[in-house]
N, C-alpha and C positions, 0 to 999 in steps of 0.2 A: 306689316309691311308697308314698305317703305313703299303708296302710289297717287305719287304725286305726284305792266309788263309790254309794253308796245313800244318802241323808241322805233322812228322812222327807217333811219339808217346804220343801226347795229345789230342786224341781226344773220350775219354769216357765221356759223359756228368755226372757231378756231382762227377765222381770220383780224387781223392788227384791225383796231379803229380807226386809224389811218388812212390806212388802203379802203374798208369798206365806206368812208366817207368821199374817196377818190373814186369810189368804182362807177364806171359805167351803166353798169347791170340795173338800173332804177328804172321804177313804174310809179307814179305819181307819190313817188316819197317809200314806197315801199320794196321791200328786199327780202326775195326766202330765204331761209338760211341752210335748205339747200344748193341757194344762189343760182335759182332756174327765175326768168320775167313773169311778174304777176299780172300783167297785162291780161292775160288769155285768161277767161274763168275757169277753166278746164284745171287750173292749177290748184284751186283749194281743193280738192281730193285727188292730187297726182300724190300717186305712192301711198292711197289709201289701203290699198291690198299689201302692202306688208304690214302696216299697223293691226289692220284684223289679221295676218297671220299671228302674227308677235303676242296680239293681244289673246286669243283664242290658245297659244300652246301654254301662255303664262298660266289661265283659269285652268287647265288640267293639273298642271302642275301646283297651284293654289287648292283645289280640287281635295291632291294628295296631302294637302297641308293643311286642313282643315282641322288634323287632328293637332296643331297647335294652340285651335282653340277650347280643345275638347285634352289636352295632354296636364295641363296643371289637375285641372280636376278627377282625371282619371289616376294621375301620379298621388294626391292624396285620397284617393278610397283604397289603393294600394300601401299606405301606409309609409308613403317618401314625401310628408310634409315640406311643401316651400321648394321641392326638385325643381319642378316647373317653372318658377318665377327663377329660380337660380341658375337653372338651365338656357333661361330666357335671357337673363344678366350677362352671364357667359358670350352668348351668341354677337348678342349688340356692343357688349363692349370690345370683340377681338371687329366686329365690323366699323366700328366707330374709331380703332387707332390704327387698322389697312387702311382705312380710306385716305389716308396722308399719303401713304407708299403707293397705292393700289394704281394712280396714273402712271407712276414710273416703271412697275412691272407690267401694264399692258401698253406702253408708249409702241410697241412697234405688233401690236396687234389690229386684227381687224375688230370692229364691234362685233360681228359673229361668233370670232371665235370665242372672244373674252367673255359673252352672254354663255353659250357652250360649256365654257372649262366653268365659270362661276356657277353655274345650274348645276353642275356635279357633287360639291358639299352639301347639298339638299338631302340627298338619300342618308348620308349616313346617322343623321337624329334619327331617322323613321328605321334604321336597323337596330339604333340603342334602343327604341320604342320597343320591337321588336322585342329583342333580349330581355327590357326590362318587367314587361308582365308574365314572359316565360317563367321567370320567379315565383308568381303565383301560384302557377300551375304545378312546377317541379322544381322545388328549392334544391338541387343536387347538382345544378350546373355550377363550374366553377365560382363564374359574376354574381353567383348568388347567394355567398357564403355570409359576406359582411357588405351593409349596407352602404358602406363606403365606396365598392367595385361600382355599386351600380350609379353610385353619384359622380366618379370619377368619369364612367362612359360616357355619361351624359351629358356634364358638361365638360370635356375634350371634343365629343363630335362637334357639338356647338360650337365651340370653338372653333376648327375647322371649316364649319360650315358658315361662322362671319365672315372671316377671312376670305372664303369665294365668294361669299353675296357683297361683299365690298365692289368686286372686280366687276360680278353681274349686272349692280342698280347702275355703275357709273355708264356702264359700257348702253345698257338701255337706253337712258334719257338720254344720252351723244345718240343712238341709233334714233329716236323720235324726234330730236332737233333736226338731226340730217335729212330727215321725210317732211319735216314740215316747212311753214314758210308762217311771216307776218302776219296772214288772213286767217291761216287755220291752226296754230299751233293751240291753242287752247280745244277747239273741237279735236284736235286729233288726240290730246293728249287727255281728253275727256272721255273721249272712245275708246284709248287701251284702257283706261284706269278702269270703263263701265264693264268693259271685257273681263279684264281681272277682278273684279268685284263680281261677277258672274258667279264666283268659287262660293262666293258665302251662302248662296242659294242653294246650287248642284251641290255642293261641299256638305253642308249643313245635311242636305235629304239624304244624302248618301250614309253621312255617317249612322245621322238618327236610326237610319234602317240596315246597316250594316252591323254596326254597335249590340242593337236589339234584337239579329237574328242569328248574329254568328260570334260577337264575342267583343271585347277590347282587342284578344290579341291578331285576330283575321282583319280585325278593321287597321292596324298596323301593318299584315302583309298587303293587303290590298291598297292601302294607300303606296306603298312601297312599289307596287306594279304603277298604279297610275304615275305617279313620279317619274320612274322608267320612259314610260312611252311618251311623255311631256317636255323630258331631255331628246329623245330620239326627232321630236319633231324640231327641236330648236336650231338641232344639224342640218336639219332637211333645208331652214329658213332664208330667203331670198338676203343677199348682202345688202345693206343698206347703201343710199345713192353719195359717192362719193362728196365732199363741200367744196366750194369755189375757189379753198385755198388751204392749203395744209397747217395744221396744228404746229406754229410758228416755234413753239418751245417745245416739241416731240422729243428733242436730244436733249432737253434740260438734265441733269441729274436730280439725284433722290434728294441732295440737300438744294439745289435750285432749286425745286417744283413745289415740295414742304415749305421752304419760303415764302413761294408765291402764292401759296393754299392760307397758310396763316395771316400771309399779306392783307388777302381778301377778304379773312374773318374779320377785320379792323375797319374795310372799308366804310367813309360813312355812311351808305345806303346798309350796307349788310348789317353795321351795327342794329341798328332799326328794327332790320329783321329779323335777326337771333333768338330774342324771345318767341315768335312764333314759330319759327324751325322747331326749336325746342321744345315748345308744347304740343307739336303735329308729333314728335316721338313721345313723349310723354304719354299720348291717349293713344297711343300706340299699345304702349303697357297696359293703359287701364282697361280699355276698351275689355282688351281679351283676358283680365286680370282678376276685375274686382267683376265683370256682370256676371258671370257665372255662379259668385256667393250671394249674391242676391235671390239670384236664382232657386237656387237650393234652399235657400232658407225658404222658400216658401211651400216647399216638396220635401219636408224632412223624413219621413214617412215610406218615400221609396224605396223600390231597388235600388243597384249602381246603374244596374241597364237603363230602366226606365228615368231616372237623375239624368244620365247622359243624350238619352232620345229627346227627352223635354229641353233641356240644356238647344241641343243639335236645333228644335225647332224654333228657338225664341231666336238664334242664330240665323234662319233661315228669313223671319219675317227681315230681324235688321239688312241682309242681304238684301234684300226686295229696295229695301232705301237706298241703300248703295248703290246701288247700279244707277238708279233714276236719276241720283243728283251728281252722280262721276260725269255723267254728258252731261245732266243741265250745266254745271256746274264751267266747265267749258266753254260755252255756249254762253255765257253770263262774262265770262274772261274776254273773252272777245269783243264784247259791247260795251262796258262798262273799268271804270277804274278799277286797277290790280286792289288799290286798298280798301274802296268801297263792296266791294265782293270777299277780301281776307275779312274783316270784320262784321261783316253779316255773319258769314256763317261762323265765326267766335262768340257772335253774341248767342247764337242757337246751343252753343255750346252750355250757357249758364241754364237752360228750357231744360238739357238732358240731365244735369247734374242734381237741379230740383227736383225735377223726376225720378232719378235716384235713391234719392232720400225721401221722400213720399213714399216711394215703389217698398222699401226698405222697410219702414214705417210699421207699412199698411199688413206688408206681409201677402201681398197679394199676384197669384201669374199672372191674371187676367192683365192687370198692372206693367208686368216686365214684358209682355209685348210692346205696349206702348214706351217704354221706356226705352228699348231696343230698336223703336222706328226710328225714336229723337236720335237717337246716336249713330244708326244709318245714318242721317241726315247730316248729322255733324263731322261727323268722321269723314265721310266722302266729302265734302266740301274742303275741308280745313287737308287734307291729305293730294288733293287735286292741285290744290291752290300749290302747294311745295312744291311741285314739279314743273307748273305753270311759270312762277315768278322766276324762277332758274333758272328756265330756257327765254323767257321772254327779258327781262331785263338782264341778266349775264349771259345772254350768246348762247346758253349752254355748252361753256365751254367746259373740259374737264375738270380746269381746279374747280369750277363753280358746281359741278356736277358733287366734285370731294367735300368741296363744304357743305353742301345738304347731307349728304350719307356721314358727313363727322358728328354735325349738332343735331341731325334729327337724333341719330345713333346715343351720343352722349344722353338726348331726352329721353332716350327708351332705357336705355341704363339708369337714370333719377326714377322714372317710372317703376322701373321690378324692385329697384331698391325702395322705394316709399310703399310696396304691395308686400316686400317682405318684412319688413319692421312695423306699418300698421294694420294689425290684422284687425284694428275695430276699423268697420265699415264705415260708420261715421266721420270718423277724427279723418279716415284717406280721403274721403267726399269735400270736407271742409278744408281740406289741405289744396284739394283741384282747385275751389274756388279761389283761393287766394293765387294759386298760380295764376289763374285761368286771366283774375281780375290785372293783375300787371300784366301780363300778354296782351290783353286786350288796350289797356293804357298808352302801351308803347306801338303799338301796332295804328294808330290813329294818326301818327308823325310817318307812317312809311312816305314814300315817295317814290313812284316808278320812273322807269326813262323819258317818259311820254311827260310825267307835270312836270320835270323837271326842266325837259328843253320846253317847256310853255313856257315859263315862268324866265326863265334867259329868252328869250325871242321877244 
């Protein structure tokens, strides 16, 4: 999942650069992009209480998704090699070609509601879940004759369920620009991310001991209820604060707005940026992809239970990482250069991936703790940083909101794809670094708003 920069005077979501360069509305250079005066300090946590709402109903519902992390692995002791990652393929690629359409079907929505109706295609993977280990149990249901039923379910829900999280991410990060302003948009957006990264912790204990007392297939019903009440609380959610000025191209059409989406991929700041979109989806993939073989390989000997509990716990330390550095990580955005903060924690990235192959090596758990902290660490940073540059240098405007959910989305599609063609753990390892090493190459030429008017002034 997709949970993831200062220019003085751009930062009203949806309003013309124009106008916010004309506006009144200014405090010594700065402008929220709720477009309330940052004069008052009162302002850097105004409308912090919907952010922890927002952020607290996402981790339930992360919570219920936990078995995302835990579903490749359980789909092959089940005997549906590659489901998982192909299911996974599925999902990101129908989210990654809505996200072009996804602004013109919610143009005349509220962010609530569009968060609402896109939370709905969540449930139905956790009912193909469902279905699919029922199979185990009693191969006489229909979806369980040819194993092709069950592959077809699995990846159609997914399908399905891109297509609403297209609707959902876009509609979020517009609801957290709307809440934020110049001063705190990085702490707030470090705050939902630490929230939603909450899930890998609670997520992880839950399953470990859900998994190991009652089964794979209750740990499906049960995620399926948390889900439930995670959507329920999304309806209950406070609307977000309207912006200073309305979304200028709201009546665009499907081929204006696709224009102006692709427009933007060209831009030459975004060019810059691509590469690293791309690899914040990429280790999307991995993350949840290849640690789990690692894993295993050092536990060959187990049950599936006990495989999944130990699995569930090396998840639970990386969660511990995650949260810590989704706020610091914020909190660093704020102080410091967008690019000197993207590439730190890229470079942390190369720390997790020797670790890996070490981890790998050695054959050791002791090991895949530590290896799973590095990549808490990496992942939260490198996933923060996405959402942060979005809304802080593009306004967080919708198309800018679409072009993170296109190319992260494309990254995590390269990702299942390079997880399902190399199942040697090495060759995929060696294949991140070279990604990883141009990502990092091109990511040194970024430029935010902020060097950029330095450098014309």
């Amino acid at each position: 999942m997709s949970l993831q920069k200062s220019p003085p005077n751009s930062n009203f979501p949806f309003a013309p650069l124009e106008d916010i360069e004309n506006s009144s509305e200014q405090s010594s250079g700065k402008i929220l992009f709720s477009g309330q005066n940052t004069s008052n300090s009162t302002a850097r946590w105004e409308h912090v209480g919907k952010i922890i709402y927002l952020g607290i109903s996402f981790c339930i519902l992360y919570i219920a998704l936990t078995v995302s992390s835990l579903v490749s692995e359980i789909y092959d002791q089940l005997g549906y090699t590659s489901l998982g990652q192909i299911s996974s393929f599925a999902f990101y690629a129908a989210l990654a070609c809505t996200a072009l359409i996804a602004p013109v079907i919610m143009k005349n929505w509220s962010d609530k509601k569009a968060i609402c109706i896109g939370s709905l295609g969540y449930l139905l993977p956790l009912v193909a879940g469902v279905m699919t280990v029922l199979c185990k149990e009693d191969s006489s249901y229909a979806w369980c004759k040819e194993k092709s039923y069950i592959t077809q379910l699995n990846v159609g829900t997914n399908i399905i369920n891109g297509i609403s999280a297209a609707i959902l991410w876009i509609a979020v990060y517009r609801y957290i620009a709307k809440c934020s302003n110049d001063n705190n948009i990085g702490k707030y957006m470090g705050l939902f991310s630490a929230l939603v990264n909450g899930s890998d912790i609670l997520g992880s204990l839950t399953a470990a001991w859900v998994v190991k007392a009652f089964g794979q297939y209750n740990f499906f019903v049960f995620s399926f209820g948390l889900a439930v009440v995670s959507i329920l609380m999304l309806f209950l959610a406070p609307q977000a604060p309207k912006p200073i000025s309305p979304d200028p191209d709201s009546q665009d059409t499907l081929k204006e707005r696709t224009l102006k989406i692709v427009k933007l991929c060209f831009d030459e700041r975004m060019r810059v940026l691509v590469p690293f979109l791309l690899y914040a989806g990429i280790m999307t993939a991995a993350v949840s992809g290849f640690e789990y073989r690692i894993i295993l390989s050092t536990i060959p000997n187990k049950s599936e239970e006990v495989q999944n509990s130990i699995t569930a716990l090396v998840f639970t330390v990386q969660g511990v990482f995650t949260i810590l550095l989704a706020y610091i990580t914020g909190e660093l955005a704020d102080k410091y250069q967008i690019r000197k903060v993207m590439n730190w924690f890229l470079a942390s990235c190369f720390i997790a991936l020797g670790l890996s192959l070490y981890c790998y090596a050695k054959s050791s758990l002791a090991l895949t703790y530590v290896m799973a902290s590095v990549w808490g660490f990496s992942f939260a940073g490198v996933d923060t940083m996405t959402g942060i540059v979005i809304i802080k240098d593009f306004n967080g405007t919708t198309e800018a909101n679409a072009v993170l959910q296109l190319l992260s989305n494309i990254g995590t599609m390269i990702g299942n794809a390079l997880l399902i063609n190399l199942t040697n753990i090495n060759l995929f390892l060696y294949v991140m670094l070279g990604i990883l090493a141009v990502t990092q190459a091109v990511s040194l030429f970024y430029k935010s708003n902020k060097e950029e008017n330095k450098q014309k002034n």
